[in-house]
C-alpha positions as CSV (number, residue, x, y, z in Angstrom):
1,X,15.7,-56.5,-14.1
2,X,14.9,-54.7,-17.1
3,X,11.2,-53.9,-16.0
4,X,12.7,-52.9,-12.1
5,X,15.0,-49.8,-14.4
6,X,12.0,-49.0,-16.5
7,X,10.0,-48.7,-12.9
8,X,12.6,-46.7,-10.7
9,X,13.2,-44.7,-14.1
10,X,9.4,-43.4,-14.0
11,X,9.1,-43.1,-10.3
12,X,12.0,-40.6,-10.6
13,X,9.7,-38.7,-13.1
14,X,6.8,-38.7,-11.4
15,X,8.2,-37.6,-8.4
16,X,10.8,-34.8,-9.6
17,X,7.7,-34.0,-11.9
18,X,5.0,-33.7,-8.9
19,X,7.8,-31.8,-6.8
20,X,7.9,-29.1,-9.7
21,X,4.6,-28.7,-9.3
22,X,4.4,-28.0,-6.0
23,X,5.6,-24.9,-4.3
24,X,8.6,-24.8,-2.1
25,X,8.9,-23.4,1.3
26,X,11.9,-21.4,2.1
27,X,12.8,-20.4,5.3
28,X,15.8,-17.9,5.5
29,X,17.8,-15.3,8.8
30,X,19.2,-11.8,7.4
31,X,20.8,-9.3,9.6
32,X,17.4,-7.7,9.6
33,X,15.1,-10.6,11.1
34,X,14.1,-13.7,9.7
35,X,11.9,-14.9,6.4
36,X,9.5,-17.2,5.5
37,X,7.8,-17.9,2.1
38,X,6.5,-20.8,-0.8
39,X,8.0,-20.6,-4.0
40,X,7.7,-22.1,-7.9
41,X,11.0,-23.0,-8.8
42,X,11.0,-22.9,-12.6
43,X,12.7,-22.7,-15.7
44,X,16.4,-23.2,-16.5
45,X,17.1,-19.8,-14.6
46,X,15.7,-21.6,-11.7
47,X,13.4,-18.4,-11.7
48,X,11.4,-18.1,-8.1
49,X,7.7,-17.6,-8.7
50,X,6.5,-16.8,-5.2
51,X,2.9,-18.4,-4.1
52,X,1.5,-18.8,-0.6
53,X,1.6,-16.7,2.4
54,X,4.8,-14.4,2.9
55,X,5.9,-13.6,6.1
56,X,8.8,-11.3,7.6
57,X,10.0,-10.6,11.1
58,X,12.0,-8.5,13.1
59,X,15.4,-9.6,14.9
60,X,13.5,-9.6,18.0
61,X,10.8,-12.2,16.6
62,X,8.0,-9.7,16.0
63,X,6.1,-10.0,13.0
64,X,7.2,-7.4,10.3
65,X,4.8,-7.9,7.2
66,X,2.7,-10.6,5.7
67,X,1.2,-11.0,2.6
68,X,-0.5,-14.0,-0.2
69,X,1.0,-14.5,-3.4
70,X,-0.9,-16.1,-6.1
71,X,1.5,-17.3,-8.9
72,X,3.8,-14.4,-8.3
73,X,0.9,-11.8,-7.9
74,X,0.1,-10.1,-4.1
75,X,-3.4,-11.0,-3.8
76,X,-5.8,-9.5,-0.8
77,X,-4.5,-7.8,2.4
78,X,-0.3,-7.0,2.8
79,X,-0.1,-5.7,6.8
80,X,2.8,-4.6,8.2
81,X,3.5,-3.8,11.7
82,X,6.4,-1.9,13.4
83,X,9.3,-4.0,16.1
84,X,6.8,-3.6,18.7
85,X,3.9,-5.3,17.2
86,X,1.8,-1.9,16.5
87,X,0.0,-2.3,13.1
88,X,1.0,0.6,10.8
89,X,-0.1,0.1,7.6
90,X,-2.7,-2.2,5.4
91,X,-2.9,-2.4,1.6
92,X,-5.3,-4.3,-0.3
93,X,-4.3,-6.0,-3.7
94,X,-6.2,-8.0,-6.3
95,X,-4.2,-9.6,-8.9
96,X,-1.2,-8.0,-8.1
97,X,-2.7,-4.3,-8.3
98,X,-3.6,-1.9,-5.3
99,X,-7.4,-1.7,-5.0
100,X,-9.6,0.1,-2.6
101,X,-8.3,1.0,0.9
102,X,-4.7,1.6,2.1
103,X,-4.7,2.5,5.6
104,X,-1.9,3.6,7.8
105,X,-1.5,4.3,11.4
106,X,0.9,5.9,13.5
107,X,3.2,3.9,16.1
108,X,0.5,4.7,18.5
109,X,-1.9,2.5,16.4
110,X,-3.8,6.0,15.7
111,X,-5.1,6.9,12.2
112,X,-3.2,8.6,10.1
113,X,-4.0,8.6,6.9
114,X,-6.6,6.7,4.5
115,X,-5.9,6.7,0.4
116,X,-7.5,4.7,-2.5
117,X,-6.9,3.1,-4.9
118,X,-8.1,1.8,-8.3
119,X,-5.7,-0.3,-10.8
120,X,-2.7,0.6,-8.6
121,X,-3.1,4.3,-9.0
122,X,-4.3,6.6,-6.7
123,X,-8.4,7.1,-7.7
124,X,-10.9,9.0,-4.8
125,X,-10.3,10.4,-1.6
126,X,-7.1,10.9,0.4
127,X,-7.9,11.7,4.1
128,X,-5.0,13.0,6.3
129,X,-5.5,12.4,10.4
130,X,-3.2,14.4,13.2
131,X,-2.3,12.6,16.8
132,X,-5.9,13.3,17.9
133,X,-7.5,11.2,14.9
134,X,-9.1,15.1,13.8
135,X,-9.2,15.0,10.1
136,X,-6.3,17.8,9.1
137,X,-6.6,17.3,4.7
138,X,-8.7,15.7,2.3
139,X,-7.2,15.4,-0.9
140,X,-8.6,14.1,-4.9
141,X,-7.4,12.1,-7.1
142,X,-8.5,10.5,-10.4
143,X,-6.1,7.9,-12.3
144,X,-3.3,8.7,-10.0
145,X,-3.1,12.7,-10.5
146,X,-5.0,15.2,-8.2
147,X,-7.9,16.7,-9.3
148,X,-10.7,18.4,-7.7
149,X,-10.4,19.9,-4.2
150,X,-7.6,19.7,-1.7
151,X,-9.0,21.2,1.8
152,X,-7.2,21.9,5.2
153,X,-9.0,21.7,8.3
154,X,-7.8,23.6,11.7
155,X,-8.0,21.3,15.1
156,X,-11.9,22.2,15.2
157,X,-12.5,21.2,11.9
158,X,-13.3,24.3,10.2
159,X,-11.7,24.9,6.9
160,X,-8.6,26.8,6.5
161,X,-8.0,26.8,2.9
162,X,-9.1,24.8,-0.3
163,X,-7.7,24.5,-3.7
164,X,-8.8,23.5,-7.0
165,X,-6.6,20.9,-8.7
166,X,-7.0,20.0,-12.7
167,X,-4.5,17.1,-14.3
168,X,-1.8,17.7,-11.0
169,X,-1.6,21.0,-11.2
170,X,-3.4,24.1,-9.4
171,X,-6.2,25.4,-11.5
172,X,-9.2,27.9,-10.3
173,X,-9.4,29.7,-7.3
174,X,-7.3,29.0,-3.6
175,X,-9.3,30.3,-0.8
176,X,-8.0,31.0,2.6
177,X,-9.5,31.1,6.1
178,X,-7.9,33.3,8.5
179,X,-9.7,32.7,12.4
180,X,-7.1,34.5,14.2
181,X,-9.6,37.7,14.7
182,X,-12.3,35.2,15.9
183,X,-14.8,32.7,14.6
184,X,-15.4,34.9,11.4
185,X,-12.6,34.6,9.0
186,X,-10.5,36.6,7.2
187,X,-10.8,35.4,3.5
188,X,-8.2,35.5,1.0
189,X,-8.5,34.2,-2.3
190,X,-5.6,33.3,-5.6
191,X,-6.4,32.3,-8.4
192,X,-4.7,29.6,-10.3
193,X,-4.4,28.6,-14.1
194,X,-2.7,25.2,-15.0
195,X,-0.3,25.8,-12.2
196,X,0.9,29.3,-12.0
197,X,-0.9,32.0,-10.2
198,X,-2.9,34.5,-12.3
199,X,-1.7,37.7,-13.6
């Protein structure tokens, strides 16, 4: 009798020790659609660690956004899409941290804009798209602030102005491109220091 306690006593353990272990899957209906996702349930606080594939959807069953956890930490692609299924946006994380490419597109599924990223700050080249796909902006950035060159393009992808950018703020000369005398442009140029425009 004794030895039958002592072995439902360690099966109760082992199993309430294995199911800790393991992550939970919680499924769960907002007014806003319905969830799906694993969990770590841990601590006295009952904290939720999230781990596994995370998944979202719209009232109307269409998928919202998806993403992996890794012991609480977004790891590779997060997509989302809009109610009809369109995808609009794509982020890529590693450990947790935006890294490399974020794409998003319009509800049209056309490209609309293209930003990177290095330890979760914005690091390289932003690119900005109008409803044709023509590339309107290209923007720089280093550690999350601008610097470099910001330059606008016109619809046949000349340049219409470009500024210089140091530590977020305007810095050096702004150049303008007037074409509305013809394919030779007007050029107008400010100049810039740390922000303020030149006496």
């Amino acid at each position: 009798m004794i030895f039958l306690r002592f072995l439902a006593i360690i099966s109760t353990v082992l199993i309430v020790g294995c199911a800790g272990t393991k992550p939970l899957l919680i499924e769960d209906s907002t007014n806003d659609g319905q969830i799906r996702y694993s969990v770590f349930v841990k601590g006295k606080e009952r904290t939720k660690i999230y781990h596994g594939t995370y998944t979202a959807w719209y009232p109307n069953g269409t998928k919202k956004f998806e993403v992996v956890y890794n012991n609480g930490l977004k790891q590779g692609v997060e997509t989302f899409w809009d109610a009809f299924g369109v995808k609009i946006r794509e982020t890529n994380y590693d450990k947790g941290l935006r890294q490399g490419k974020e794409t998003h597109w319009d509800t049209k599924g056309k490209l609309k804009r293209e930003v990177m990223f290095l330890n979760d700050k914005l690091d390289g080249v932003e690119f900005t798209y109008n409803e044709a796909g023509q590339r309107v902006k290209e923007e720089h950035y280093t550690n999350g602030i601008k610097n470099g060159s910001e330059i606008g393009y016109d619809e046949k992808g000349r340049v219409i102005y470009e500024s210089k950018y140091l530590d977020g703020k305007k810095n050096g000369a702004e150049t303008f491109y007037d074409y509305s005398s013809g394919n030779v442009p007007t050029v107008t140029v400010i100049q810039w220091v740390q922000g303020e425009v030149a006496p």
